[in-house]
C-alpha positions as CSV (number, residue, x, y, z in Angstrom):
1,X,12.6,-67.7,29.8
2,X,11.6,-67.9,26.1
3,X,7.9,-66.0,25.5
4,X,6.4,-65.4,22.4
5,X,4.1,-63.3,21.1
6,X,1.8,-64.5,17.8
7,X,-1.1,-62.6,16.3
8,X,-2.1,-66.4,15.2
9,X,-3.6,-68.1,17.7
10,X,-3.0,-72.2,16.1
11,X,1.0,-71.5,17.5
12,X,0.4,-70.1,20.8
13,X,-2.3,-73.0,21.9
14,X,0.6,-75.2,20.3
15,X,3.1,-73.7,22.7
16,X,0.7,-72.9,25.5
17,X,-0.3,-77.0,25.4
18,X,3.5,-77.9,25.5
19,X,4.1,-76.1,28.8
20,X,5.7,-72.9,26.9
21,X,5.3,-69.4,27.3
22,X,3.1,-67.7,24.7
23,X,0.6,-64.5,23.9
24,X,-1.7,-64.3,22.2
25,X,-1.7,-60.5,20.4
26,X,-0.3,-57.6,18.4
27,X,3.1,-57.0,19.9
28,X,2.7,-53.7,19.9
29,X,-0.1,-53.3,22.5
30,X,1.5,-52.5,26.0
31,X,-1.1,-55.0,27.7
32,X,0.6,-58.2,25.0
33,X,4.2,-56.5,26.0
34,X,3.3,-57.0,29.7
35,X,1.6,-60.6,29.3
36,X,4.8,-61.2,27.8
37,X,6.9,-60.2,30.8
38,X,8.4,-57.5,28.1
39,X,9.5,-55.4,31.4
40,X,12.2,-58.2,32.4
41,X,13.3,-59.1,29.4
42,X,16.7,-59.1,28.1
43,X,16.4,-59.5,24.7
44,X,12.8,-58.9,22.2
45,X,13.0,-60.4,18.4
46,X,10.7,-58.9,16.1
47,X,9.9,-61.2,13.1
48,X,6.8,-59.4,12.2
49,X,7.4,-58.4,8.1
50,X,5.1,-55.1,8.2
51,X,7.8,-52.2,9.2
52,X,5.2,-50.1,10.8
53,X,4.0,-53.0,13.1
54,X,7.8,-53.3,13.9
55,X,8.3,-49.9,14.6
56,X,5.2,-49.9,16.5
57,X,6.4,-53.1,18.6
58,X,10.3,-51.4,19.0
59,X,8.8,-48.0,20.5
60,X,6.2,-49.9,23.0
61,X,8.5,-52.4,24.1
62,X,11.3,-49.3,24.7
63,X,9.0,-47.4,26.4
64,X,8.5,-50.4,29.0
65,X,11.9,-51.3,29.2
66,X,15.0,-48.9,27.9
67,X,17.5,-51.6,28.4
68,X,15.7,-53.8,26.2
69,X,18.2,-55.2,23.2
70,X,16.0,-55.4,20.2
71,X,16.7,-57.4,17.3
72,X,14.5,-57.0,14.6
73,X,13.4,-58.1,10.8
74,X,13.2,-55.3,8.1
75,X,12.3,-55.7,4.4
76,X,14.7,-52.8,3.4
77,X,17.6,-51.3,4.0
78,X,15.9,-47.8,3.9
79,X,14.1,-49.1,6.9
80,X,17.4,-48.4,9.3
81,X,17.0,-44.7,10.5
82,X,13.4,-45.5,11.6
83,X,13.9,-48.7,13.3
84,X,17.0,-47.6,14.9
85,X,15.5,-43.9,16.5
86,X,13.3,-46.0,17.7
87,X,15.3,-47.9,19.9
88,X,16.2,-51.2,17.4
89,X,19.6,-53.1,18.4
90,X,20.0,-54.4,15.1
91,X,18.1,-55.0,11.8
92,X,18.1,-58.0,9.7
93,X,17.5,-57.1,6.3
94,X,15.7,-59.3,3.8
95,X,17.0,-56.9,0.9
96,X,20.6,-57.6,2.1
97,X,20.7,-61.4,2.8
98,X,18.4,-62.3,-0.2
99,X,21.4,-60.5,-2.4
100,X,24.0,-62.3,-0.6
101,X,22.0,-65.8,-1.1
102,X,21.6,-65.2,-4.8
103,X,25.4,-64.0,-4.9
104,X,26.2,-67.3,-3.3
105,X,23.8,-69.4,-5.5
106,X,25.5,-67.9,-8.7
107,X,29.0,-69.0,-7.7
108,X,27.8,-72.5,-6.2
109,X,26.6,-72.7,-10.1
110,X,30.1,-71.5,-11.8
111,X,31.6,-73.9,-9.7
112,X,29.3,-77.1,-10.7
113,X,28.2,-77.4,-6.8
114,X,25.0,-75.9,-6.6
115,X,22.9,-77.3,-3.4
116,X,19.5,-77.4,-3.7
117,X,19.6,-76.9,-7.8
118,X,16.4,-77.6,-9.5
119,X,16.5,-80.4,-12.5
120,X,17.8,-77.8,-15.5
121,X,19.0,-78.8,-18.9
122,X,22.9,-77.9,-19.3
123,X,24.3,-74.5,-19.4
124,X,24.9,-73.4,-23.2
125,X,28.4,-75.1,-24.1
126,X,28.0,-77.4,-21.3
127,X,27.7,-81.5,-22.7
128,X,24.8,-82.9,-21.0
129,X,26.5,-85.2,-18.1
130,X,29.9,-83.0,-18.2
Protein backbone atom coordinates (compact mmCIF):
# COMPACT_ATOMS: atom_id res chain seq x y z
CA UNK A 1 0.00 0.00 0.00
CA UNK A 2 1.07 3.44 -1.33
CA UNK A 3 -0.04 6.43 1.32
CA UNK A 4 0.90 9.81 1.13
CA UNK A 5 1.13 12.52 3.17
CA UNK A 6 0.60 16.37 1.73
CA UNK A 7 0.53 19.56 3.73
CA UNK A 8 -1.63 20.69 0.42
CA UNK A 9 -4.87 19.70 0.58
CA UNK A 10 -5.89 20.12 -3.74
CA UNK A 11 -3.45 16.53 -4.03
CA UNK A 12 -4.86 14.55 -1.25
CA UNK A 13 -8.78 15.19 -2.30
CA UNK A 14 -7.17 14.40 -5.86
CA UNK A 15 -5.97 11.08 -4.56
CA UNK A 16 -8.59 10.52 -1.88
CA UNK A 17 -11.34 10.92 -4.98
CA UNK A 18 -9.41 8.28 -7.09
CA UNK A 19 -9.65 5.55 -4.52
CA UNK A 20 -5.87 6.22 -3.09
CA UNK A 21 -4.56 6.51 0.18
CA UNK A 22 -3.76 10.08 1.30
CA UNK A 23 -3.34 12.59 4.59
CA UNK A 24 -3.83 15.35 4.92
CA UNK A 25 -0.91 17.05 7.37
CA UNK A 26 2.59 17.88 8.54
CA UNK A 27 4.40 14.56 8.44
CA UNK A 28 5.93 15.15 11.31
CA UNK A 29 2.91 15.05 13.69
CA UNK A 30 2.53 11.42 15.20
CA UNK A 31 -1.38 11.59 14.71
CA UNK A 32 -0.55 12.26 10.36
CA UNK A 33 2.20 9.30 10.88
CA UNK A 34 -0.49 7.01 12.25
CA UNK A 35 -3.35 8.14 9.74
CA UNK A 36 -0.73 7.17 7.45
CA UNK A 37 -0.35 3.59 8.77
CA UNK A 38 3.50 4.88 9.36
CA UNK A 39 3.65 1.92 12.11
CA UNK A 40 3.46 -0.85 9.15
CA UNK A 41 5.29 0.63 6.78
CA UNK A 42 8.16 -0.61 5.08
CA UNK A 43 9.50 2.12 3.44
CA UNK A 44 8.75 6.39 4.20
CA UNK A 45 10.09 9.02 1.37
CA UNK A 46 10.46 12.39 2.53
CA UNK A 47 10.25 14.91 -0.35
CA UNK A 48 9.56 17.80 1.92
CA UNK A 49 12.59 20.64 0.89
CA UNK A 50 12.76 22.27 4.54
CA UNK A 51 15.63 20.03 6.39
CA UNK A 52 14.18 20.74 9.77
CA UNK A 53 10.69 19.49 8.66
CA UNK A 54 12.61 16.43 7.38
CA UNK A 55 14.45 15.83 10.40
CA UNK A 56 11.31 16.41 12.27
CA UNK A 57 9.32 13.75 9.99
CA UNK A 58 12.67 11.08 10.21
CA UNK A 59 12.73 11.24 14.11
CA UNK A 60 8.66 10.83 14.53
CA UNK A 61 8.38 8.31 12.04
CA UNK A 62 11.57 6.33 13.84
CA UNK A 63 10.12 6.61 16.95
CA UNK A 64 6.81 4.78 15.69
CA UNK A 65 8.59 2.34 13.79
CA UNK A 66 12.60 1.56 14.20
CA UNK A 67 12.58 -0.69 11.25
CA UNK A 68 11.34 1.98 9.11
CA UNK A 69 13.81 2.47 5.83
CA UNK A 70 13.76 6.16 5.26
CA UNK A 71 14.64 7.76 2.09
CA UNK A 72 14.82 11.18 2.22
CA UNK A 73 15.42 14.64 0.09
CA UNK A 74 18.18 17.12 1.41
CA UNK A 75 19.23 20.48 -0.04
CA UNK A 76 22.90 19.94 1.10
CA UNK A 77 25.35 17.71 1.59
CA UNK A 78 26.16 19.21 5.14
CA UNK A 79 22.72 17.94 5.86
CA UNK A 80 24.01 14.08 6.27
CA UNK A 81 25.12 13.68 9.94
CA UNK A 82 21.77 15.14 11.06
CA UNK A 83 19.44 13.29 8.84
CA UNK A 84 21.36 10.15 9.30
CA UNK A 85 21.49 10.24 13.62
CA UNK A 86 18.32 10.60 13.12
CA UNK A 87 17.44 7.48 11.66
CA UNK A 88 17.59 8.47 7.59
CA UNK A 89 18.34 5.35 5.18
CA UNK A 90 19.60 7.47 2.54
CA UNK A 91 19.69 11.11 1.41
CA UNK A 92 19.25 12.49 -1.96
CA UNK A 93 20.97 15.54 -2.32
CA UNK A 94 19.98 18.38 -4.53
CA UNK A 95 23.56 19.97 -4.13
CA UNK A 96 24.97 16.69 -5.56
CA UNK A 97 22.68 15.73 -8.54
CA UNK A 98 22.23 19.47 -9.65
CA UNK A 99 26.29 19.29 -10.06
CA UNK A 100 26.16 16.10 -11.86
CA UNK A 101 23.19 17.47 -14.22
CA UNK A 102 25.19 20.60 -15.13
CA UNK A 103 28.40 18.28 -15.49
CA UNK A 104 26.39 16.31 -17.94
CA UNK A 105 24.79 19.36 -19.67
CA UNK A 106 28.42 20.73 -20.33
CA UNK A 107 29.60 17.65 -22.11
CA UNK A 108 26.18 16.96 -24.06
CA UNK A 109 27.27 20.73 -25.33
CA UNK A 110 31.16 19.80 -26.33
CA UNK A 111 29.79 17.05 -27.95
CA UNK A 112 27.06 19.01 -30.24
CA UNK A 113 24.15 16.79 -28.50
CA UNK A 114 22.68 18.85 -26.05
CA UNK A 115 18.90 17.59 -25.22
CA UNK A 116 16.74 20.03 -24.19
CA UNK A 117 19.19 23.16 -25.42
CA UNK A 118 17.49 26.47 -25.54
CA UNK A 119 17.61 28.42 -29.15
CA UNK A 120 21.45 30.04 -28.69
CA UNK A 121 23.46 31.79 -31.27
CA UNK A 122 26.74 29.61 -32.07
CA UNK A 123 29.59 29.13 -29.77
CA UNK A 124 32.51 31.61 -30.63
CA UNK A 125 34.46 29.93 -33.69
CA UNK A 126 31.49 27.87 -34.32
CA UNK A 127 29.84 28.73 -38.20
CA UNK A 128 26.22 29.24 -37.71
CA UNK A 129 24.65 25.75 -39.08
CA UNK A 130 28.18 23.77 -38.52
Amino acid sequence: MLVVVDINVDPVNDLTSQGRHAVFGESSKNEVLHAAVVEKALYLVVTIPDVSLTAATVAAAMGLNPELRVLVRARFLNDKALLCSLGASAIAFEEEEVAKTLANLVLEDLKGDLAGACELPPRPGQEAGA
